[in-house]
NUMARZA-228509 format. One record per residue (C-alpha): residue in one letter; y, x, z; residue number from 0. Coordinates in nm, 4 decimals. Layout:
! NUMARZA-228509
site code=A, py=Y, px=X, pz=Z, pos=NUM
...
END
This chain:
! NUMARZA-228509
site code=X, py=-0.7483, px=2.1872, pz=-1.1945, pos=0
site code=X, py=-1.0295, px=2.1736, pz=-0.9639, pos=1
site code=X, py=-0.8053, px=2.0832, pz=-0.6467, pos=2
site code=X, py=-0.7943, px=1.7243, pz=-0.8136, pos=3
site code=X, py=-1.2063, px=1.6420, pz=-0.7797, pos=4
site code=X, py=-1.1127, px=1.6903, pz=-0.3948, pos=5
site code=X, py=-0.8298, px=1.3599, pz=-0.3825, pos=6
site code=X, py=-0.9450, px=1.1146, pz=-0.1959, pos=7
site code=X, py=-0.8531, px=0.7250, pz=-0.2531, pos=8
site code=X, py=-0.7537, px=0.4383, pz=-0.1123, pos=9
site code=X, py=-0.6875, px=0.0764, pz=-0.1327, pos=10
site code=X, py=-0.3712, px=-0.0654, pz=0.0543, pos=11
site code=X, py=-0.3516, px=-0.3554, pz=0.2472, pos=12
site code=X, py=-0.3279, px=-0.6692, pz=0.0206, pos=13
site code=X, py=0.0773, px=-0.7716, pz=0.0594, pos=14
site code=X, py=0.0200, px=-1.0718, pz=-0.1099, pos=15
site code=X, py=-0.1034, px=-1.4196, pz=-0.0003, pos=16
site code=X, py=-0.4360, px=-1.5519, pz=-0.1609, pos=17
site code=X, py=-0.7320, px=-1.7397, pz=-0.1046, pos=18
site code=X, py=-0.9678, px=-1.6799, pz=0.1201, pos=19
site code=X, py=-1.2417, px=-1.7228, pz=-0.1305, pos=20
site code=X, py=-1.0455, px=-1.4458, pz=-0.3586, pos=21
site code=X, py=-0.9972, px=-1.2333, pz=-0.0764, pos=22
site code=X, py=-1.3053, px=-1.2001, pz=0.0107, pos=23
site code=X, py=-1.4936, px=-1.1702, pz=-0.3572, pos=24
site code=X, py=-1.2134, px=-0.9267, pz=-0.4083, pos=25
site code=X, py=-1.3015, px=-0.6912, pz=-0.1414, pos=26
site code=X, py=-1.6832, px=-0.7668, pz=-0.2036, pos=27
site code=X, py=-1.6019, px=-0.6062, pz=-0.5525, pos=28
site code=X, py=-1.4186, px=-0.3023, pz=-0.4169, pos=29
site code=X, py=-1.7144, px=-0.2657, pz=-0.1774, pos=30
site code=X, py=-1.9924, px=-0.2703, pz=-0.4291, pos=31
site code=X, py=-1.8273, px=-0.1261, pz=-0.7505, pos=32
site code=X, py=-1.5023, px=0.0856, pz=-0.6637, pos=33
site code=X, py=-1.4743, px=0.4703, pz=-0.6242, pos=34
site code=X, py=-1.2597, px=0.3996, pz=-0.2994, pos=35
site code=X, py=-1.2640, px=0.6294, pz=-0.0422, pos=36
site code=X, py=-1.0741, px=0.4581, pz=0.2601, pos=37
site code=X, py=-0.9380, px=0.0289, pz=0.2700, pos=38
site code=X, py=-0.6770, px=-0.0594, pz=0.4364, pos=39
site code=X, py=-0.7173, px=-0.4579, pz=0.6013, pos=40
site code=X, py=-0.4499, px=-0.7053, pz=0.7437, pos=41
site code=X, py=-0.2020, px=-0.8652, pz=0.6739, pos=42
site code=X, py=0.1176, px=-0.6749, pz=0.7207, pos=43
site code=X, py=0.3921, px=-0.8811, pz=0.5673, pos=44
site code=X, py=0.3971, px=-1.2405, pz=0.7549, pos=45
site code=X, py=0.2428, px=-1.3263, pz=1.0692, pos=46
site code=X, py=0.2003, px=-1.6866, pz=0.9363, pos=47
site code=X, py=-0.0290, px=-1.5915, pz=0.6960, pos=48
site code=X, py=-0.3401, px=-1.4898, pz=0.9480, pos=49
site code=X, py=-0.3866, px=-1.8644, pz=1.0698, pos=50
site code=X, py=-0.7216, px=-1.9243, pz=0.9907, pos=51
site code=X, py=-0.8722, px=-1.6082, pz=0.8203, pos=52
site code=X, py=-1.2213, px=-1.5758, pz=0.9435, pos=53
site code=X, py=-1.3549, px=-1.3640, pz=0.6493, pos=54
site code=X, py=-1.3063, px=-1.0052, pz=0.7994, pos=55
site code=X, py=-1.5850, px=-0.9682, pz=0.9556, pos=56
site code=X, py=-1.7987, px=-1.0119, pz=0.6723, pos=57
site code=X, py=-1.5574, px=-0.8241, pz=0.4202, pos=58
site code=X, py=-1.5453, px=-0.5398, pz=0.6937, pos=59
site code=X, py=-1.9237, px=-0.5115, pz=0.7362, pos=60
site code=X, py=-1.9620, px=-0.5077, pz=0.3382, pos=61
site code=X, py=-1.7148, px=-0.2539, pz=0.2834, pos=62
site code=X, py=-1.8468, px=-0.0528, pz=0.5719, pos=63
site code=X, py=-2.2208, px=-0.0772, pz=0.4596, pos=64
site code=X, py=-2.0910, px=0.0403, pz=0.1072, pos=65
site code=X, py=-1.9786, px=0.3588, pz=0.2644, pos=66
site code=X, py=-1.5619, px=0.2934, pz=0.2707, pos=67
site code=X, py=-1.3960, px=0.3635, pz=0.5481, pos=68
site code=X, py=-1.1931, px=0.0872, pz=0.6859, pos=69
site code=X, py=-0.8565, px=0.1178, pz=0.8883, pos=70
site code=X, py=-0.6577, px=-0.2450, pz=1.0260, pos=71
site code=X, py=-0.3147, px=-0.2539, pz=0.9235, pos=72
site code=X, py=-0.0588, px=-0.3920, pz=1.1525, pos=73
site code=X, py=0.2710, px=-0.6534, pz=1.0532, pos=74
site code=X, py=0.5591, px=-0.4529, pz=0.9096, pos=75
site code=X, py=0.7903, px=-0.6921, pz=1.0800, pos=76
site code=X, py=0.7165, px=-0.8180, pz=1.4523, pos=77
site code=X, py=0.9727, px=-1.1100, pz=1.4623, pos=78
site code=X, py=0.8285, px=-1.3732, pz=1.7823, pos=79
site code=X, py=0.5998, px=-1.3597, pz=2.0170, pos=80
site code=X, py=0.2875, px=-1.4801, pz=1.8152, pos=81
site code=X, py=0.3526, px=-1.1723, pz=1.5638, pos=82
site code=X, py=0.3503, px=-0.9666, pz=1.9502, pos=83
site code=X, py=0.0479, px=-1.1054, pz=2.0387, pos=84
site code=X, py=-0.1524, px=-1.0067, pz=1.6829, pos=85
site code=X, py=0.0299, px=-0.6221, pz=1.7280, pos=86
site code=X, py=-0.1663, px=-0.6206, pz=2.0374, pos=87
site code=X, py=-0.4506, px=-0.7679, pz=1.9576, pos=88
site code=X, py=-0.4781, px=-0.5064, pz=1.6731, pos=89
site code=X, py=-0.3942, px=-0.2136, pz=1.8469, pos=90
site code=X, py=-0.5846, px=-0.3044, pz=2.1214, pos=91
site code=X, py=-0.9387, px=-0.2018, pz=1.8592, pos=92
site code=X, py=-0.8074, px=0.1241, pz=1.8280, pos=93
site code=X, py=-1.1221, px=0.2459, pz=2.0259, pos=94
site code=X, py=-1.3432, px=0.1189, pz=1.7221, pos=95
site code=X, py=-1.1057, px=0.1784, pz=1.4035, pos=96
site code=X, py=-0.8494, px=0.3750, pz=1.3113, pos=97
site code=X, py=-0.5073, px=0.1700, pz=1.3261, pos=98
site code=X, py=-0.1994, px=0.1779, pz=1.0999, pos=99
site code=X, py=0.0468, px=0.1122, pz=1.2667, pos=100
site code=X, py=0.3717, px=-0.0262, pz=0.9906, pos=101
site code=X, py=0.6184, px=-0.1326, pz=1.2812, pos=102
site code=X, py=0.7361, px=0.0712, pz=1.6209, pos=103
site code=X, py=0.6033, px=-0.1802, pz=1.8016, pos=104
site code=X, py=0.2998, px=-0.1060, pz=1.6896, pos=105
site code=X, py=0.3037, px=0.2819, pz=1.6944, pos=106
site code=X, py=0.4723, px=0.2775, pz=2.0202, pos=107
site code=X, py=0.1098, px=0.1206, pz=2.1997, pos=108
site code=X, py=-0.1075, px=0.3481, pz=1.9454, pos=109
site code=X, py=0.0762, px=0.6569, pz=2.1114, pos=110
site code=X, py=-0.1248, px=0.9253, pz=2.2536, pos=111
site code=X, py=-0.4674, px=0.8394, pz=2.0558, pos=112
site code=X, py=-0.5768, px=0.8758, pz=1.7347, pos=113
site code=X, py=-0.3917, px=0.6382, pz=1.4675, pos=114
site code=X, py=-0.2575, px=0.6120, pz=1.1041, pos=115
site code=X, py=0.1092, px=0.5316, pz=0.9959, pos=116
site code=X, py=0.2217, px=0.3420, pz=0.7240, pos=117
site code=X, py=0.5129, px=0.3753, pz=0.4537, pos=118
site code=X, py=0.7080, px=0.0964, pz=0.6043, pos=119
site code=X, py=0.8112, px=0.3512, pz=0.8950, pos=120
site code=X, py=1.0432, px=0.6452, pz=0.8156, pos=121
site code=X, py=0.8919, px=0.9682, pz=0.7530, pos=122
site code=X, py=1.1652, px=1.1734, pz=0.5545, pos=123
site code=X, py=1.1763, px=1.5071, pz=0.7213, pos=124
site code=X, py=0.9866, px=1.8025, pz=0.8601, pos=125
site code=X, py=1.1179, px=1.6765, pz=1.2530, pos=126
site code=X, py=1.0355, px=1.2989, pz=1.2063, pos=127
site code=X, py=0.6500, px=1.4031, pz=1.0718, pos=128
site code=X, py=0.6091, px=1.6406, pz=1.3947, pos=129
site code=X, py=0.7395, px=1.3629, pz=1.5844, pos=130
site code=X, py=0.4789, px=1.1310, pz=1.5389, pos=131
site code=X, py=0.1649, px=1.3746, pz=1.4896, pos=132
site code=X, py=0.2816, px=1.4622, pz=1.8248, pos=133
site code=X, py=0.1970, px=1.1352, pz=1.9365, pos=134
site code=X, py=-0.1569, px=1.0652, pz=1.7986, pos=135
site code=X, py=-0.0522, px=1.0163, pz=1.4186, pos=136
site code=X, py=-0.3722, px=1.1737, pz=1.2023, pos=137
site code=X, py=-0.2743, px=1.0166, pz=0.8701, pos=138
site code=X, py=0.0267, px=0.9355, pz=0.7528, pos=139
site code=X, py=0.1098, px=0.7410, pz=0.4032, pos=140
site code=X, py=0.4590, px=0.8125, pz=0.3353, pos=141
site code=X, py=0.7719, px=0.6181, pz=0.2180, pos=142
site code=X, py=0.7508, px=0.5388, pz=-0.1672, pos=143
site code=X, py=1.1090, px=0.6708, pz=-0.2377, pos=144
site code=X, py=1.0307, px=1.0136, pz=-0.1428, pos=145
site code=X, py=1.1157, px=1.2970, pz=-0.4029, pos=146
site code=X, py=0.8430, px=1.5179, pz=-0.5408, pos=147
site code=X, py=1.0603, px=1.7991, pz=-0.3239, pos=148
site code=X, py=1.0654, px=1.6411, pz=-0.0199, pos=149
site code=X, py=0.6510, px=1.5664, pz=-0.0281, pos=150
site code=X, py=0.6059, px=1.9798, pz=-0.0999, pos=151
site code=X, py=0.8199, px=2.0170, pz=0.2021, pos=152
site code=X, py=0.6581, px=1.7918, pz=0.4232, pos=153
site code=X, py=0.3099, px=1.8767, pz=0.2833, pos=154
site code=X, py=0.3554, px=2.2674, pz=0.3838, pos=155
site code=X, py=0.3978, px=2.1876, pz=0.7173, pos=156
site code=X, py=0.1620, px=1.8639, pz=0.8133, pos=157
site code=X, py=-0.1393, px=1.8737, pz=1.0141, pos=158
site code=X, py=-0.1726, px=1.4963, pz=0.9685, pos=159
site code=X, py=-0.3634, px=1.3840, pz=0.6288, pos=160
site code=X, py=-0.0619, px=1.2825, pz=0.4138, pos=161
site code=X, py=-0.0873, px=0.9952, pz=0.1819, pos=162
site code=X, py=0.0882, px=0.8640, pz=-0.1343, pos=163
site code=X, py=0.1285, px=0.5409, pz=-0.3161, pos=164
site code=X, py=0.0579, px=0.5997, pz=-0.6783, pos=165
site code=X, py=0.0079, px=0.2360, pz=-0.7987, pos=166
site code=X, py=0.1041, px=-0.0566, pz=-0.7668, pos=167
site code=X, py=0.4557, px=-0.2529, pz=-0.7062, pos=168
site code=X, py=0.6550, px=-0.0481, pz=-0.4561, pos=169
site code=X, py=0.7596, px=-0.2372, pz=-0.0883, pos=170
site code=X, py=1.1412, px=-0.2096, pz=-0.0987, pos=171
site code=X, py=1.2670, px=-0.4286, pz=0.2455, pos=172
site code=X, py=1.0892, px=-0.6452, pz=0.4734, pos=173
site code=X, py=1.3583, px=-0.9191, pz=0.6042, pos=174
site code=X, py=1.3132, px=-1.2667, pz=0.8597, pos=175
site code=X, py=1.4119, px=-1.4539, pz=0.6009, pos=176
site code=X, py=1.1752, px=-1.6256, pz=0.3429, pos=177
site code=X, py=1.2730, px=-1.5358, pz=0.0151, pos=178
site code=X, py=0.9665, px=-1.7557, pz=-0.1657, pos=179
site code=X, py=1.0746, px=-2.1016, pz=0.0784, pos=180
site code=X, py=1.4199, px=-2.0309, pz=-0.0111, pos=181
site code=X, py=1.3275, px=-2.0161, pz=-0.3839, pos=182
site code=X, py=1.1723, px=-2.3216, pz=-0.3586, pos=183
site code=X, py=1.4452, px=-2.4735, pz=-0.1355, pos=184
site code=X, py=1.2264, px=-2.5379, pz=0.1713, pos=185
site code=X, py=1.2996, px=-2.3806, pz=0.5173, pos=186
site code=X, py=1.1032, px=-2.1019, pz=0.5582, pos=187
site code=X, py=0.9139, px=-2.3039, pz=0.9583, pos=188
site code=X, py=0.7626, px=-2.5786, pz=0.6562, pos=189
site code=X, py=0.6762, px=-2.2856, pz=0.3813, pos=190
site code=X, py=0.3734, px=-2.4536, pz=0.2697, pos=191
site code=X, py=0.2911, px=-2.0840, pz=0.1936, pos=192
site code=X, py=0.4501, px=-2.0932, pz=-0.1611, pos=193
site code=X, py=0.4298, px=-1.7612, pz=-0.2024, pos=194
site code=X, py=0.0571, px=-1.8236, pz=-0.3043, pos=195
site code=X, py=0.1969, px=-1.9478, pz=-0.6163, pos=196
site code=X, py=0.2825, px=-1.5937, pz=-0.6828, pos=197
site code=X, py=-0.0445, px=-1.3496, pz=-0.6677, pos=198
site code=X, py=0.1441, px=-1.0554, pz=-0.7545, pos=199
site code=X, py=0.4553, px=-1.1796, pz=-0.6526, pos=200
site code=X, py=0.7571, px=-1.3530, pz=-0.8043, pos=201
site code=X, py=1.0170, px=-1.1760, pz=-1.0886, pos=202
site code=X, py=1.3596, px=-1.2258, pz=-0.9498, pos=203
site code=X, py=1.5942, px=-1.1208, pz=-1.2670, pos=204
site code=X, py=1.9584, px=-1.0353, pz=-1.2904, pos=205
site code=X, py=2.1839, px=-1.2883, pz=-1.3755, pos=206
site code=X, py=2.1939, px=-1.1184, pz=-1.7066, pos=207
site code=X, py=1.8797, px=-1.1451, pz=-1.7779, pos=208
site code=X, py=1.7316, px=-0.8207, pz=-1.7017, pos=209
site code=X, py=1.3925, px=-0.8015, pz=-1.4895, pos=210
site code=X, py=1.4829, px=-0.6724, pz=-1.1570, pos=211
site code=X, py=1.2954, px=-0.6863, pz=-0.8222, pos=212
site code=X, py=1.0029, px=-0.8910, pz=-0.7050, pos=213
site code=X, py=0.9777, px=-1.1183, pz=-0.4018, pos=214
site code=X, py=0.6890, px=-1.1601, pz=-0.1842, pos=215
site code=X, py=0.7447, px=-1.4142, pz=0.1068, pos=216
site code=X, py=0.9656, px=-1.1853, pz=0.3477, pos=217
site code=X, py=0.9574, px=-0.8573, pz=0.1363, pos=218
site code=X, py=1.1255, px=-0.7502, pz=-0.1494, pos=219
site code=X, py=0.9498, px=-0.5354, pz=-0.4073, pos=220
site code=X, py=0.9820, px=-0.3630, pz=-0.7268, pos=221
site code=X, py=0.9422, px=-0.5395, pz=-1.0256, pos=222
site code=X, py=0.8090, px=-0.2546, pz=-1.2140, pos=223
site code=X, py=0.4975, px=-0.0739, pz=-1.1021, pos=224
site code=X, py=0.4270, px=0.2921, pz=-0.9338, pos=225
site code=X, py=0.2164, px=0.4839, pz=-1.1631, pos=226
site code=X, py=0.1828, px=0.8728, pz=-1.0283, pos=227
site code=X, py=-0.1061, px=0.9187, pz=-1.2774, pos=228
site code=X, py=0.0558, px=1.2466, pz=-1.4308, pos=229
site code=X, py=0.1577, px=1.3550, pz=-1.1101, pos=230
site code=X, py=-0.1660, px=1.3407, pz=-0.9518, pos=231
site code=X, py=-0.2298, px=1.7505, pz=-1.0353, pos=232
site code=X, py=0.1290, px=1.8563, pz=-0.9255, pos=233
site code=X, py=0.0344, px=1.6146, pz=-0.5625, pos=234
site code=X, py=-0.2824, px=1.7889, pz=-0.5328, pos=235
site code=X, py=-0.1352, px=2.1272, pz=-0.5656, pos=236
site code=X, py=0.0997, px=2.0623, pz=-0.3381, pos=237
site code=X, py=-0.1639, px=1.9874, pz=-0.0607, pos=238
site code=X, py=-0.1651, px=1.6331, pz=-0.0918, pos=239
site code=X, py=-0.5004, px=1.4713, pz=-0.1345, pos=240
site code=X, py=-0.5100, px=1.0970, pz=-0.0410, pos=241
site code=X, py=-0.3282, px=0.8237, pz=-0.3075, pos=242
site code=X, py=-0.2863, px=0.4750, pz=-0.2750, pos=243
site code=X, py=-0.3577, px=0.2057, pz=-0.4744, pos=244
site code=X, py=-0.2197, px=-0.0940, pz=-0.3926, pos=245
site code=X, py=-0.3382, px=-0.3952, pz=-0.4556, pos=246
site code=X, py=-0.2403, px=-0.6686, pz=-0.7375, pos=247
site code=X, py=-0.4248, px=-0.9491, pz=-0.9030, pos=248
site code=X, py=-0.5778, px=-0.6867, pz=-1.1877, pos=249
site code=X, py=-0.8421, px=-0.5115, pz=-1.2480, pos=250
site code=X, py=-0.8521, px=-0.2846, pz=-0.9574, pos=251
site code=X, py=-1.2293, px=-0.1845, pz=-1.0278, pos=252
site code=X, py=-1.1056, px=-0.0622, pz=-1.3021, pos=253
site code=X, py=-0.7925, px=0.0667, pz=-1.2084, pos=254
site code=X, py=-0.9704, px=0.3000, pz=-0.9469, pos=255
site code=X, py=-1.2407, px=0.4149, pz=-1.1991, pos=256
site code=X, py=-0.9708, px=0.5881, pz=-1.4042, pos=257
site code=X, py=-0.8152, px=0.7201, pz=-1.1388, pos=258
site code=X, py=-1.1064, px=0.8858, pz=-1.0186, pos=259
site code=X, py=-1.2223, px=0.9679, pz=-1.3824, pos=260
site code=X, py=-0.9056, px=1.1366, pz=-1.4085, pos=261
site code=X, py=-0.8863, px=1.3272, pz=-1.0847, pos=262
site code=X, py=-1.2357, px=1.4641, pz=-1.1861, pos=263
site code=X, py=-1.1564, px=1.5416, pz=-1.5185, pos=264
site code=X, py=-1.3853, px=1.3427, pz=-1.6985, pos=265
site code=X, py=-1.0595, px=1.1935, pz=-1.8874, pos=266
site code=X, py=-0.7027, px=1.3037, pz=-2.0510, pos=267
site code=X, py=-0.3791, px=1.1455, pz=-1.9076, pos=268
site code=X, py=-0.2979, px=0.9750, pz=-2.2734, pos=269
site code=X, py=-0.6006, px=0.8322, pz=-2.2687, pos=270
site code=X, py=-0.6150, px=0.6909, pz=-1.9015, pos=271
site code=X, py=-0.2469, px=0.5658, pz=-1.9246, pos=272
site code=X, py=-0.3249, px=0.3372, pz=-2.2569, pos=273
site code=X, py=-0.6282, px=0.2081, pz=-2.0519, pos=274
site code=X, py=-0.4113, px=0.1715, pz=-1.7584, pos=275
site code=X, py=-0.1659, px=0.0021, pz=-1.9917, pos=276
site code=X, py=-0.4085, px=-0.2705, pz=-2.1070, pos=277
site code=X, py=-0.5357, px=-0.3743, pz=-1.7603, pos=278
site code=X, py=-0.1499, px=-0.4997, pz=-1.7296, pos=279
site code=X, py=-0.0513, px=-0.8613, pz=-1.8136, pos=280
site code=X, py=0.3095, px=-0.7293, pz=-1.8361, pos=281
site code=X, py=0.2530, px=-0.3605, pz=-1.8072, pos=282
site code=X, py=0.6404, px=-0.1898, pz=-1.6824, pos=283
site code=X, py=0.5408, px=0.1664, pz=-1.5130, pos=284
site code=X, py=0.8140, px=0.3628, pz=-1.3124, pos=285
site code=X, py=0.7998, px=0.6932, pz=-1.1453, pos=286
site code=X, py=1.1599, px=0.7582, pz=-1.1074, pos=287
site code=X, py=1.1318, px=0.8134, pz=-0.7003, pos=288
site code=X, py=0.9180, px=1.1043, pz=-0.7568, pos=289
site code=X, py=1.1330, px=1.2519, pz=-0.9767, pos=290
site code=X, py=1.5092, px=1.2171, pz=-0.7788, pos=291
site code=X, py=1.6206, px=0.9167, pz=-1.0200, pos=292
site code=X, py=1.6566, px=0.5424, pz=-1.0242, pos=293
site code=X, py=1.3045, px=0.4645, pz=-0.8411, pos=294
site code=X, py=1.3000, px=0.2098, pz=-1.1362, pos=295
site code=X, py=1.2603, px=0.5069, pz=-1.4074, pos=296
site code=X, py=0.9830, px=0.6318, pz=-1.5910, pos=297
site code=X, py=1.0088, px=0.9958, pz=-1.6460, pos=298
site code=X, py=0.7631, px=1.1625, pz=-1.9192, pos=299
site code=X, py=0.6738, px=1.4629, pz=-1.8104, pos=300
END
């Protein structure tokens, strides 16, 4: 359908902790080779993590050269006073780039001008969505667990650009507590940033065995990932035109190639989900969210 050729996408913010070296060769790649629309940038998940990255402006002025549009992403989680300090140092660009905002905190000092909000806040009605457009909010990505019905009733009603996740592992809870330091039974204030041991996070299973969640420093994810592939027509008919990738230690090059090739038509879903399939170490799809079942799921349709 030709609504599709009109979806726009974009890249997350990375959750997970890397190099600096990967980060930015990473996003140097999405600059010169991706079909990507709009990046997201910052770290959202723990504060600790920003000591010492000095690569944005460089990854920032690539991406922006190469035509993406790029919007800062705040913390999730504002837990002391340092985490304060970067909310307001972020928010405080808003002038030059368009903000998410991914905690109240945050939102609360991007009201009244022009800003984005993220899927960590809690957009699950037609009152909550007016809310914040009210209040400056232009685009909006919303919560992963939505139902397809609850998007087509949000989407008949928003001003603000909506926005949906359709890859990657799915952010379940951010907590204070460091899952990855407890893991490795060291208190989360001496971390050694472990969870860099872990570039697409770390398989916590059921004590039967069965592959359950993921852990990511503070935040808990899926173990399986989103894939909304199929459901990309049904979201574009529905007046939703932005998706999210989000971002994992694959081949997202790739990985945003087929999505565009398939929101243009140049390729059939069975084909693009066996390619999709075999750019996965591990591949374990799930799109039982959009479909009113165990989020875990995958539902043929």
């Amino acid at each position: 359908m030709d609504v599709m050729k009109f979806g726009k996408l974009s890249l997350g913010p990375l959750l997970f902790h890397w190099e600096d070296d990967k980060i930015r060769d990473f996003y140097f790649a999405i600059a010169d080779e991706a079909p990507i629309d709009h990046v997201y940038l910052g770290e959202v998940v723990c504060g600790k993590r920003m000591a010492g990255k000095n690569y944005l402006p460089e990854v920032i002025d690539r991406l922006e050269r190469a035509g993406k549009k790029v919007i800062l992403s705040s913390l999730m989680l504002v837990l002391d006073d340092r985490d304060m300090t970067a909310t307001r140092d972020i928010t405080a660009m808003a002038k030059d780039y368009l903000i998410e905002g991914n905690d109240l905190s945050a939102v609360s000092l991007l009201q009244d001008q022009d800003h984005a909000i993220g899927p960590f806040i809690n957009i699950y009605n037609e009152a909550s969505l007016k809310y914040y457009e009210d209040h400056g909010a232009i685009r909006i990505s919303l919560p992963p667990e939505l139902p397809a019905a609850s998007l087509r009733a949000l989407a008949k009603v928003a001003k603000a650009e909506l926005e949906v996740q359709t890859f990657g592992r799915l952010p379940l809870a951010i907590s204070a507590r460091c899952y990855h330091a407890r893991a490795h039974k060291i208190h989360k204030d001496g971390c050694q940033y472990v969870c860099a041991k872990d570039p697409n996070g770390l398989t916590v299973d059921t004590m039967d065995g069965q592959r359950f969640l993921a852990i990511n420093g503070l935040q808990t994810l899926s173990y399986s990932y989103c894939n909304l592939m199929a459901e990309l027509p049904e979201l574009c008919a529905m007046g939703i035109q932005n998706f999210r990738l989000s971002p994992h230690d694959v081949n997202m090059v790739k990985i945003s190639q087929l999505t565009r090739d398939f929101l243009d038509e140049k390729i059939a879903i069975d084909q693009v989900n066996d390619l999709l399939e075999a750019e996965m170490i591990a591949p374990c799809f799930s799109n039982g969210y959009y479909h009113n079942v165990a989020g875990l799921k995958q539902i043929s349709i």
